[in-house]
C-alpha positions as CSV (number, residue, x, y, z in Angstrom):
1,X,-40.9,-34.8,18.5
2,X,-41.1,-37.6,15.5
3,X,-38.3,-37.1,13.5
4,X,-38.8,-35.9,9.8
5,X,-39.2,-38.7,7.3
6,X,-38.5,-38.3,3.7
7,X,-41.9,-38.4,1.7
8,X,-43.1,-42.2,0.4
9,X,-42.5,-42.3,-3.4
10,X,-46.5,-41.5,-4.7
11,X,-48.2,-43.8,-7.1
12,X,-48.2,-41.3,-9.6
13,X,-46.6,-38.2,-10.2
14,X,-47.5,-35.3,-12.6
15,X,-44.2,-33.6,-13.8
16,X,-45.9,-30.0,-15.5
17,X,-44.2,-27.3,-17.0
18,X,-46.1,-23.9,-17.0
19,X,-47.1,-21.4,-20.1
20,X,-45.2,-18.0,-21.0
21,X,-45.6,-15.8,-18.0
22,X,-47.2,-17.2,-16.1
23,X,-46.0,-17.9,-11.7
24,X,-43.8,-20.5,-10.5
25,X,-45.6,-23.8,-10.4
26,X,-47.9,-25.7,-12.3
27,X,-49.9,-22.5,-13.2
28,X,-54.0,-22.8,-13.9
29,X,-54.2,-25.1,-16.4
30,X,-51.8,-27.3,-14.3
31,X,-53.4,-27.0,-10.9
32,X,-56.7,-28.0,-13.1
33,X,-55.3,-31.1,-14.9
34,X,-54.0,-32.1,-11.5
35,X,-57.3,-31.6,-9.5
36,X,-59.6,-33.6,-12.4
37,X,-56.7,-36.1,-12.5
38,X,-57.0,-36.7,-9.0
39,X,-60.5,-37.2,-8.9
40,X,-60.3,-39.9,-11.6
41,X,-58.2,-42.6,-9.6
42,X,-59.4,-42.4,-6.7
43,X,-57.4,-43.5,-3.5
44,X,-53.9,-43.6,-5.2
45,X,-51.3,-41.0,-4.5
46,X,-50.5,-38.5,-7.0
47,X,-47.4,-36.5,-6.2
48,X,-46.8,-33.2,-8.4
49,X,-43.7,-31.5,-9.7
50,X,-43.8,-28.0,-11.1
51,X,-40.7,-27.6,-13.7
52,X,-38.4,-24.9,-13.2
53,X,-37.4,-22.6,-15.7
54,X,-38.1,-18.9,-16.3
55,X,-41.3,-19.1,-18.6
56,X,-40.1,-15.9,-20.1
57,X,-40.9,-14.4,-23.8
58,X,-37.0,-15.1,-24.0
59,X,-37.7,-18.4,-25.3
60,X,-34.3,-20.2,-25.9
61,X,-34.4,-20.2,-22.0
62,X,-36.8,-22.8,-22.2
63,X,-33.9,-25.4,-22.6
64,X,-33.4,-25.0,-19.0
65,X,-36.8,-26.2,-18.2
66,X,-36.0,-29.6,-20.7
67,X,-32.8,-29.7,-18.4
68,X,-34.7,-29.4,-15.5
69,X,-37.7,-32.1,-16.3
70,X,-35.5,-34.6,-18.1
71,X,-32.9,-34.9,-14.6
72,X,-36.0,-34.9,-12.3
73,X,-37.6,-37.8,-14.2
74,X,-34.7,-39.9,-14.9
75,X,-33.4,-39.4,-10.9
76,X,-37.6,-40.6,-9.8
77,X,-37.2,-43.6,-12.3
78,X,-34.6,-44.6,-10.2
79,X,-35.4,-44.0,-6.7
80,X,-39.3,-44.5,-7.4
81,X,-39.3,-47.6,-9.9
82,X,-43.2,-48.5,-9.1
83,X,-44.0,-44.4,-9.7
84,X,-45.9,-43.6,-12.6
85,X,-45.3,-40.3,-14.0
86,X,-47.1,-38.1,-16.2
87,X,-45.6,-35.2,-18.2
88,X,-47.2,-32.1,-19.1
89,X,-47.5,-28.7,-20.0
90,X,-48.9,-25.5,-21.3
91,X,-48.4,-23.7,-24.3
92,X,-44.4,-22.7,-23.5
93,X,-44.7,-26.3,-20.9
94,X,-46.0,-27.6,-23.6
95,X,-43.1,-27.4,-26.0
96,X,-40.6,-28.1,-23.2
97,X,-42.4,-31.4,-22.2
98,X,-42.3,-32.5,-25.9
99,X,-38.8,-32.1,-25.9
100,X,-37.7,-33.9,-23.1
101,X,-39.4,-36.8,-25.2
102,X,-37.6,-36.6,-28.1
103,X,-35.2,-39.8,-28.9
104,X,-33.1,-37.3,-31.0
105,X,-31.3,-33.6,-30.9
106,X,-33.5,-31.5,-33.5
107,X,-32.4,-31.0,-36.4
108,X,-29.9,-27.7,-36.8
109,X,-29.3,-27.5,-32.7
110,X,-26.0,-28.3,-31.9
111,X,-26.0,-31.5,-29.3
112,X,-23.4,-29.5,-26.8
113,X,-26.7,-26.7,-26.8
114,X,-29.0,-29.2,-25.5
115,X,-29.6,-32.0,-22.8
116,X,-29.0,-35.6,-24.6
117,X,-31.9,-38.0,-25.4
118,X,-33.2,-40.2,-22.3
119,X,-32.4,-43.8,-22.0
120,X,-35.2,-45.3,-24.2
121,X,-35.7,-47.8,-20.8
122,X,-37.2,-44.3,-18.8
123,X,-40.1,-44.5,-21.2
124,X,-41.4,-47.6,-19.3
125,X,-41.7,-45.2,-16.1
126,X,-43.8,-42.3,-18.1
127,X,-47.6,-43.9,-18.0
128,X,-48.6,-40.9,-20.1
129,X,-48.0,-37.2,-21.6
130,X,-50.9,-34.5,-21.8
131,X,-49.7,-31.7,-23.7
132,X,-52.0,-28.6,-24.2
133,X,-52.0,-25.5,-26.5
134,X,-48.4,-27.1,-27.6
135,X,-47.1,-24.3,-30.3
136,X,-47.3,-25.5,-33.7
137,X,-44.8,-25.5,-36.4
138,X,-45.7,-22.0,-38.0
139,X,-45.1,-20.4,-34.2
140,X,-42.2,-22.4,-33.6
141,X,-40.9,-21.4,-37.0
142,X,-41.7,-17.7,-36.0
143,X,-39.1,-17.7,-33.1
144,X,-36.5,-19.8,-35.0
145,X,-37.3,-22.9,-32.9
146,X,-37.2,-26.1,-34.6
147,X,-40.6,-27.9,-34.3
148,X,-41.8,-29.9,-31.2
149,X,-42.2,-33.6,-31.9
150,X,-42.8,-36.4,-29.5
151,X,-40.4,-38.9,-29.5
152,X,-41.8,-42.5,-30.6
153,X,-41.8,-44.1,-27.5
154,X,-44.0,-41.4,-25.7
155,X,-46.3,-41.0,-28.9
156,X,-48.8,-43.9,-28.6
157,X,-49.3,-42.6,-24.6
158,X,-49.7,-38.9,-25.6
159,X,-53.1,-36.5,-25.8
160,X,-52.6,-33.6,-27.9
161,X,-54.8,-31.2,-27.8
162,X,-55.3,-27.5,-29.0
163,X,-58.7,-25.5,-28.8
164,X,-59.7,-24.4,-32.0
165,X,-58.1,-21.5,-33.6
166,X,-55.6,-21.2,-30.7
167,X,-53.1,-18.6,-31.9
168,X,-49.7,-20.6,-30.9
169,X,-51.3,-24.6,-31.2
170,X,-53.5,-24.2,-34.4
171,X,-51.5,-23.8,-37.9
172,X,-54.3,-21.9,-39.1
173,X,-55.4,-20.3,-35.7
174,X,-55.8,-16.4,-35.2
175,X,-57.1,-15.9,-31.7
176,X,-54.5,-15.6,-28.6
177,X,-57.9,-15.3,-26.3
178,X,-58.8,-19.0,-27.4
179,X,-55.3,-19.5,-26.6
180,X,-56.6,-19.5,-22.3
181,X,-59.7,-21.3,-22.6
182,X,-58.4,-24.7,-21.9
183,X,-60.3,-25.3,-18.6
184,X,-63.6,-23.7,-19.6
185,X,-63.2,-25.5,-23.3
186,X,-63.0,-28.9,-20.9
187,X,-60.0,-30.0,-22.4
188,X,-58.3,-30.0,-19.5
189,X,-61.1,-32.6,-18.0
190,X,-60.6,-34.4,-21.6
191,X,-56.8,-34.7,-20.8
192,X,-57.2,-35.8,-17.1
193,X,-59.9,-39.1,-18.3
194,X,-57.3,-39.8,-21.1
195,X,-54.1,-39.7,-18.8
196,X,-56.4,-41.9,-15.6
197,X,-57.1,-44.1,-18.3
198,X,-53.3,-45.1,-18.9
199,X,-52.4,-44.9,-15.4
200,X,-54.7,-47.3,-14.3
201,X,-53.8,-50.0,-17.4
202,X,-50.2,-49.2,-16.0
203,X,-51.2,-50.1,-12.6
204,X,-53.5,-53.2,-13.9
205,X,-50.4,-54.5,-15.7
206,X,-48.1,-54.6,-12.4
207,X,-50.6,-56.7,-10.2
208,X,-49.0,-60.8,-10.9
209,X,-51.3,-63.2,-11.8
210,X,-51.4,-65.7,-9.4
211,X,-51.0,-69.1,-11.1
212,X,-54.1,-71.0,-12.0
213,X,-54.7,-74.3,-9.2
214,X,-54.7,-77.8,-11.0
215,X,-57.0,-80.2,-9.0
216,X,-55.6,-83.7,-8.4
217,X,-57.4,-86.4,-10.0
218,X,-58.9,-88.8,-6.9
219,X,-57.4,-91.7,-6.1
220,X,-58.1,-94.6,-3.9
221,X,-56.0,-94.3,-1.0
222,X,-54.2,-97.4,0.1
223,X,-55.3,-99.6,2.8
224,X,-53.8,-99.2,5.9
225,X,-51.1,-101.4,7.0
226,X,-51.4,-102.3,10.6
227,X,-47.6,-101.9,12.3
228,X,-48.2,-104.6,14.9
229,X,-51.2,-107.2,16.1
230,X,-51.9,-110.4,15.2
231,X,-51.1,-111.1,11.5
232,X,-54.1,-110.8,8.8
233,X,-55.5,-114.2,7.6
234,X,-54.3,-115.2,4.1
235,X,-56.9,-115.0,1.4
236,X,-58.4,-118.8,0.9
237,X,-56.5,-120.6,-2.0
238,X,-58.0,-122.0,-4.7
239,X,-59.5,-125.9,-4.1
240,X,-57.1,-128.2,-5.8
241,X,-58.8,-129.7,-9.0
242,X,-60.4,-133.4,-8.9
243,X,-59.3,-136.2,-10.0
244,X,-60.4,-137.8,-12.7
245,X,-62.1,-140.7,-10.8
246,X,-63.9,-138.0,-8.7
247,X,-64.8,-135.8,-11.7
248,X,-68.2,-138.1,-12.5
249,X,-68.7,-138.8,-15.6
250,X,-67.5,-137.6,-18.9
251,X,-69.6,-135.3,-20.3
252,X,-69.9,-137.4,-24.0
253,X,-71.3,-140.1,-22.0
254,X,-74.9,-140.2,-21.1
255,X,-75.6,-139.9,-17.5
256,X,-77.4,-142.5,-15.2
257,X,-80.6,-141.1,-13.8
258,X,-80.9,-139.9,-10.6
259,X,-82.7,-141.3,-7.7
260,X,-85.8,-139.4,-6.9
261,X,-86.4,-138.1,-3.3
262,X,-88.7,-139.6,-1.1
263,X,-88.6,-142.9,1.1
264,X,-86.3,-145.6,-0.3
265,X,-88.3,-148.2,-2.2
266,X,-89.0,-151.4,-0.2
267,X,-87.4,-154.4,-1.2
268,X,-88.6,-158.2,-1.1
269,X,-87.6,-160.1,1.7
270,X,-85.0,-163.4,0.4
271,X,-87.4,-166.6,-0.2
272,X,-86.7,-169.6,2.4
273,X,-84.5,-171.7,1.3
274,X,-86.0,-175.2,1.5
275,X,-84.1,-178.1,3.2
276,X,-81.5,-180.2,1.1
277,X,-82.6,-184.1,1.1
């Protein structure tokens, strides 16, 4: 039998917290981000972590769901550096995820109540955070929660939505129904393109650029020298310059004619020489 091998680190991973009530896992809305997600990038991996924590209506119990999320993402930064995770949530998951953002303890909860601010480095590991139906200030306010605010470095990479008039996510919303309608409002499909859209910038920006290939200029290669035979002839000198005698005539002089070709011109034979007395 093979022996059991501990699971490759994925290429992402989606770290989701629940809603209010609803069964351990993801629950709907995270099983459909997950599904649309997965559809969007194709051949990578993406691994998925369901947040535990009650999910009750005793909502100060959420802390143990920030507990949970912040250790699990801070232990897969270290022992999956290339892993890009994604955090998100529902309603209750919503507000949980949001905190484990923060860069501070909320104001009026005592620091000894709460898990402490991740290292602002994590926030290079988090590609993106999809939070839906997070509850707004008024709701928060109702349960004497402080308000749910996403910590700077996680707030350029976040999607934030809330279907209109949702009771908990909309200041001025009145209808818990519109509260579920996530999936079938396609918000959930709107969260998944945003969040694919991050993670494959993040995965564009770890491929090196290989550098760019200078061509050498040509050059004429050097004659070969031979390493034995019979040794190459000099190059012919100069011819030494004449001597004046030999130079002809100076060129402010006028020069003689020359003879014209042809047959040499007959000369008169000598007259007799007639005998002396």
């Amino acid at each position: 039998m093979p022996s059991a091998l501990a699971a490759p680190c994925p290429d992402a991973e989606v770290v989701f917290a629940r809603g209010t009530t609803e069964l351990p896992g993801v629950g709907p809305t995270g099983d459909a981000f997950v599904d649309s997600l997965r559809s969007r990038v194709g051949p990578k991996s993406v691994g998925v972590y369901a947040v535990d924590y009650p999910a009750t209506t005793d909502f100060p119990t959420a802390v143990q769901g920030i507990t949970d999320a912040r250790t699990h993402v801070l232990t897969t930064a270290a022992n999956c550096p290339r892993t890009k995770m994604v955090l998100g949530g529902f309603s209750q998951g919503a507000a949980v995820m949001g905190f484990v953002t923060a860069n501070a303890v909320p104001d009026g909860v005592s620091a000894g109540d709460v898990p402490a601010p991740m290292p602002p480095d994590v926030a290079n590991h988090v590609a993106a955070v999809a939070l839906f139906g997070k509850p707004s200030t008024r709701f928060m306010h109702a349960i004497n929660d402080p308000p749910v605010e996403v910590g700077p470095l996680y707030l350029g990479k976040t999607i934030d939505l809330c279907v209109d008039n949702d009771l908990v996510c909309d200041s001025h919303g009145s209808s818990f129904s519109a509260h579920n309608e996530y999936v079938e409002a396609g918000m959930v499909d709107q969260g998944a393109a945003f969040v694919a859209s991050q993670l494959q910038a993040s995965w564009a920006a770890d491929v090196p650029v290989p550098p760019t290939s200078v061509a050498p200029s040509p050059q004429t290669p050097p004659a070969p020298v031979p390493l034995s035979g019979p040794a190459a002839p000099l190059a012919p000198s100069a011819p030494p310059a004449p001597s004046a005698a030999a130079a002809g005539p100076s060129p402010h002089l006028p020069q003689a004619p020359l003879t014209p070709p042809g047959p040499a011109p007959s000369v008169a034979p000598p007259l007799p020489l007639e005998p002396l007395a």
